[in-house]
N, C-alpha and C positions, 0 to 999 in steps of 0.2 A: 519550367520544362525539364523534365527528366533525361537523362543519356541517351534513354534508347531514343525516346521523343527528338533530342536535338542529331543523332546520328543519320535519321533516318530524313530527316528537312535535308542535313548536306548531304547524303546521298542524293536525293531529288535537283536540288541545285544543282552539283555536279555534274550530275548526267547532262544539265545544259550549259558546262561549263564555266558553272559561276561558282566563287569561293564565298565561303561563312565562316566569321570569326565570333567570338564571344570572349567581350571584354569584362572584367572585373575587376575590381581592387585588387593592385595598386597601378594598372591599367600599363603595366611591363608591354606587354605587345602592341600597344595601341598603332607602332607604323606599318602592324600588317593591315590594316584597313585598306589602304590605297596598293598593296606591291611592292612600297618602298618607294612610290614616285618620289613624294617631298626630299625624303632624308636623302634621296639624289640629287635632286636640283638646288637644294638651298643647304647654304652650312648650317651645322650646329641645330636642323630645324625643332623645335617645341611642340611635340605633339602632344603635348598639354593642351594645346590651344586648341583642337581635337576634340578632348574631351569634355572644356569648357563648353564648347557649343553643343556639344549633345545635350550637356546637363540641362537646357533649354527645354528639351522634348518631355511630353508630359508620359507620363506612366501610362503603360498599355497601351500607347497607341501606336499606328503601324505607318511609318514617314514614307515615302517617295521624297529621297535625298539628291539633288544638284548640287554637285561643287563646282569649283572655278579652272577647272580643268574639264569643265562637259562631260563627266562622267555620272554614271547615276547609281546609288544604293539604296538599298532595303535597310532601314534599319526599326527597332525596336528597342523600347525600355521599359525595362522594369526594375521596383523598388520596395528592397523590403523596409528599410529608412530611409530618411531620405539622404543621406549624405551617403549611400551604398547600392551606388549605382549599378546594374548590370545592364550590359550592350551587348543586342544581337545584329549584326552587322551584314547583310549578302550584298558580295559586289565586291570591285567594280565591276560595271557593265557598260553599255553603251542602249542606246533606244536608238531603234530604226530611224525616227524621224527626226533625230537629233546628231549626227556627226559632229564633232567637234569641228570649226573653224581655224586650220591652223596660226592663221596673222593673227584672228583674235585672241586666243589663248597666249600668244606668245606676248603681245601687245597688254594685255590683260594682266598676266601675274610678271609684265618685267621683266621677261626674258632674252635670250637674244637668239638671233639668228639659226646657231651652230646645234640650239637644242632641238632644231625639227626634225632632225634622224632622230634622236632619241624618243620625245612623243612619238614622232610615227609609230615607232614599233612599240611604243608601250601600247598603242591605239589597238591596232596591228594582233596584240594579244588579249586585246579583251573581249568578249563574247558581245553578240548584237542580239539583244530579246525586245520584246515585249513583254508589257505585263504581269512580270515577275511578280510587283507586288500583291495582284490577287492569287497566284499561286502561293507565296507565303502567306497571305491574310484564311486563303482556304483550309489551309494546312493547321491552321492556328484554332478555326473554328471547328474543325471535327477532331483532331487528333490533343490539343491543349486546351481542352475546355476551361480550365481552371484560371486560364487568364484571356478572358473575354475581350479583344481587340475593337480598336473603332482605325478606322481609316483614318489619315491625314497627310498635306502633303504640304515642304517648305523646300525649302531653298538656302540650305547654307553656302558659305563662303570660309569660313574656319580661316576666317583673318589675314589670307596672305596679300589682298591687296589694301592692307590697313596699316600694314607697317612694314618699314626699309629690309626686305629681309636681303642676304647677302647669299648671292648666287654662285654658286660651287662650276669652279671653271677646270681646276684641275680633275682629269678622270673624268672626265664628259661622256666617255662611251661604255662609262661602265653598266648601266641601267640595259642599253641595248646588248651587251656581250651578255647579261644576264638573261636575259630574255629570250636570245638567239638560242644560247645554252640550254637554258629549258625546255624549251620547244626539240632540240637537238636531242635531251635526255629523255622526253617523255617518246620520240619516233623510237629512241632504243628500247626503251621501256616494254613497248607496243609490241616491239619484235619479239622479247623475253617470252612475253605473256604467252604470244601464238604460238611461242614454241613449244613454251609448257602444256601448251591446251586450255590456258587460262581463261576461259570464254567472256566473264564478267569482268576482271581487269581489263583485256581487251579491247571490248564495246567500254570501259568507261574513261580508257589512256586516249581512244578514240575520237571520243567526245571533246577530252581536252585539247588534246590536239585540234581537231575542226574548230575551236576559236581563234586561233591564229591565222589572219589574214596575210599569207606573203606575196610579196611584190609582185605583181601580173609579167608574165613572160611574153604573151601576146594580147591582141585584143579582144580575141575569142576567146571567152570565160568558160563557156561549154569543152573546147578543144582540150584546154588550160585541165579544166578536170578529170576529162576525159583519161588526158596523157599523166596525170597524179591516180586516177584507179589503177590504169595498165601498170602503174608500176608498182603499188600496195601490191597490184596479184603476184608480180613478180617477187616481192622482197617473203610476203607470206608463205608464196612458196618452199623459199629458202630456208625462211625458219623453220619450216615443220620439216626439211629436208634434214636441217643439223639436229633435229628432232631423231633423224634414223626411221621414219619412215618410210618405205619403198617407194623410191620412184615413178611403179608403175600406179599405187595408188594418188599419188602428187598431179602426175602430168593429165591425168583423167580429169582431175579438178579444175585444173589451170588451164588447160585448154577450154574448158569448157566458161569457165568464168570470162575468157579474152576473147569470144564467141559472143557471149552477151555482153562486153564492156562496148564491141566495136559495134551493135547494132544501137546501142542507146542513145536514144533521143533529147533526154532532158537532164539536166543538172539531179533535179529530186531523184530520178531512176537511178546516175551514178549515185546520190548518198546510200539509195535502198540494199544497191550490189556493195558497197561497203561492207558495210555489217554483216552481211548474207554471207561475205567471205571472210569475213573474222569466223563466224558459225560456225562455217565450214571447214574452214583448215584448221581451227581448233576440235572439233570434233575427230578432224584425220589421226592428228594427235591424240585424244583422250581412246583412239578404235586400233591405231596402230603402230605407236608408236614404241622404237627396240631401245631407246636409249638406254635401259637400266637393265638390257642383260651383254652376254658376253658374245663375239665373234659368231662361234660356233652355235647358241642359242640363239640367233638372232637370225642365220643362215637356214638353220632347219625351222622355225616359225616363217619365214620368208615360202619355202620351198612348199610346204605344207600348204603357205595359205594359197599359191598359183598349180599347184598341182595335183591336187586332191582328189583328183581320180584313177592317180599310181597305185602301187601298193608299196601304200607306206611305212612299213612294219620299221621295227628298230635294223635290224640287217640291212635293211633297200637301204634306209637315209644315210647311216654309215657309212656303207661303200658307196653312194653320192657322191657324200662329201668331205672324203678318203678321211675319216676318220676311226678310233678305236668303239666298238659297239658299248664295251661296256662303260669306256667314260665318258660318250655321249650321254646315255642312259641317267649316267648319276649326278652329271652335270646340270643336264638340262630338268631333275626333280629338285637340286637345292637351288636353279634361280626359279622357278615357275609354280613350284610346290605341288607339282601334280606328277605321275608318268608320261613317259610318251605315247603310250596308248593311250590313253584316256583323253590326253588333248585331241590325237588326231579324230578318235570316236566325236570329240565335240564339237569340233569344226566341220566334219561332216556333215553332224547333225541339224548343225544350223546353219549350211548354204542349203542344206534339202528342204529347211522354211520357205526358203524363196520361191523354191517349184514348185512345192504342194501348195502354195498361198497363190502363183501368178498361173500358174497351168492345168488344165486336165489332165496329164502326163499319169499312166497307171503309175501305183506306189513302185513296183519293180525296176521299171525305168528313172524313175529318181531314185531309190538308191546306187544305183549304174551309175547314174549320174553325178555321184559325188565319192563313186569310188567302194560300194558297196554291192557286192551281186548275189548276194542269200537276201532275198527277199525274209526273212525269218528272224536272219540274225539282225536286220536293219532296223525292224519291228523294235525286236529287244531292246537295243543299247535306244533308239529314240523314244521309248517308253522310261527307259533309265534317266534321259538327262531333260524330258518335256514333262515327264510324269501321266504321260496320255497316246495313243497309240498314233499313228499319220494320217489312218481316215479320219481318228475323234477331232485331228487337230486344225484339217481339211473340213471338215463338219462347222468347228465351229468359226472356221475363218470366213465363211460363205456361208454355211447353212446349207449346203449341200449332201447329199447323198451318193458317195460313189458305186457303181454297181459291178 
């Protein structure tokens, strides 16, 4: 399997929360396979013994993996000799109809008591799927034809209840501050993204994060998520706020997203409005956002864009915004790389889309409308920046004919 071939399996994965590793000689990473469970719970632990039991698995074919902590992986082998093993590894996961048992796990690999906060939240962090393994077996069949898969399914154990291993008592809560941390790093993460306008980081920090199951607040799971959307809109808000977007474009958003948070009915509807508001407030960002100019450019694009029916010439904005006409002028061409004619001509030009595209409204009254009253000259500059006249462009938005 090639790079782009294996890059694009963990993208897919990902997006449901599940990790892939790929082990090769001299099998240096082999304890990311679990998280790092083991090398926390037992000293010294040999994940050798890891790779000893994989070497079992026969070439090319596609495992449905049980370990002794009721977690489940996707794994695969292939071999160009046979002593050169390579391991493609997804997971851990969990299956729906499988929850781990915590007395028995604990009972099971020798544990004791005090490690049940710690499984919890490693629990806690792992994704609940089904059927993963036919989405990597499908992926295998159309995208890696070259290594023709068969199904199979076992059941390892990778030795820990075969021998005395010696249980790591000091630092017990280190696995869960790890976890907790993560979880903690990727909600900051989430926020970066939206503030950048990051749309695909995002929806996929998003995803990682939705496998983390934390401790129920109340018994109502609906309420419970309800009141974790309201505050996603809240915090998104925020970031595309320290983003330097206006206000006035933010609380339009926000209001209206906490309008549809509060009338929803079912869990699946809050996942939907999730995303919708990642979209969304990433899009506010990528349409409006001033962070990368200065004060004074960020005040007249502001102005501009809620007032567009002034007369905005360079003199008007100036004495606005008690500033020098000519250093406005020169200011606002080295951050924007345009004039200020020409920008405000183009923002004209295109909220006068919206009228000619939603209304009957004569061409004269929409330039009026956006701050323009020569019908002639309106013509012009929107032929300048559409390359087609307002009825061509009314024409072809409907097929209409204005008379």
């Amino acid at each position: 399997m090639d790079e782009n071939d294996y890059k694009l399996l963990k993208n897919i994965l990902q997006s449901q929360g599940i990790n892939i590793h790929v082990f090769q000689k001299p099998y240096e990473n082999m304890d990311e396979f679990d998280n790092g469970l083991r090398k926390q719970l037992y000293m010294n632990y040999d994940y050798t013994e890891v790779e000893r039991k994989l070497r079992s698995l026969k070439s090319s074919h596609l495992y449905l993996i049980n370990d002794v902590f009721g977690v489940c992986y996707v794994a695969i082998t292939g071999r160009d000799k046979e002593d050169d093993a390579t391991y493609i590894m997804a997971g851990p996961y969990l299956k729906r109809e499988s929850i781990p048992d915590m007395d028995n796990i604990i009972s099971r690999n020798k544990l004791e008591l005090y490690h049940i906060s710690m499984l919890q939240e490693y629990y806690n962090s792992l994704p609940i799927t089904q059927d993963i393994e036919t989405t990597v077996y499908t992926f295998f069949e159309y995208f890696v034809k070259e290594i023709p898969l068969k199904m199979d399914y076992m059941e390892l154990e990778f030795g820990e209840i075969y021998k005395e291993l010696e249980i790591r008592i000091e630092d017990e809560d280190k696995l869960t501050m790890g976890l907790i941390e993560d979880r903690y790093r990727n909600e900051d993460e989430l926020l970066e993204a939206v503030e950048c306008g990051d749309q695909t980081k995002a929806i996929l920090l998003m995803n990682e994060i939705g496998k983390y199951r934390i401790e129920a607040r109340s018994r109502d799971s609906f309420r419970e998520k309800q009141n974790m959307t309201l505050t996603l809109n809240v915090l998104f808000r925020k970031s595309v706020q320290h983003a330097r977007v206006h206000p006035a474009h933010i609380d339009e958003v926000s209001a209206a997203f906490a309008r549809r948070i509060d009338i929803s009915t079912t869990e699946s509807e809050l996942s939907k409005l999730i995303l919708e508001m990642i979209k969304r407030y990433c899009r506010l960002v990528q349409s409006y956002s001033l962070k990368n100019y200065s004060a004074i450019v960020a005040a007249v694009i502001n102005y501009v864009e809620f007032n567009i029916k002034e007369p905005l010439g360079l003199g008007y904005l100036a004495e606005k915004l008690s500033v020098n006409a000519s250093y406005l002028s020169g200011q606002f061409k080295r951050e924007t790389g345009e004039t200020l004619t020409n920008y405000v001509n183009k923002k004209r030009i295109q909220k006068s889309l919206f009228f000619l595209a939603t209304t009957n409204l004569p061409i004269q009254e929409v330039a009026a409308r956006v701050g323009i009253y020569d019908e002639n000259y309106f013509s012009r500059i929107f032929k300048k920046f559409q390359l087609m006249t307002p009825r061509e462009y009314r024409s072809a938005m409907y097929g209409t004919v204005e008379y």
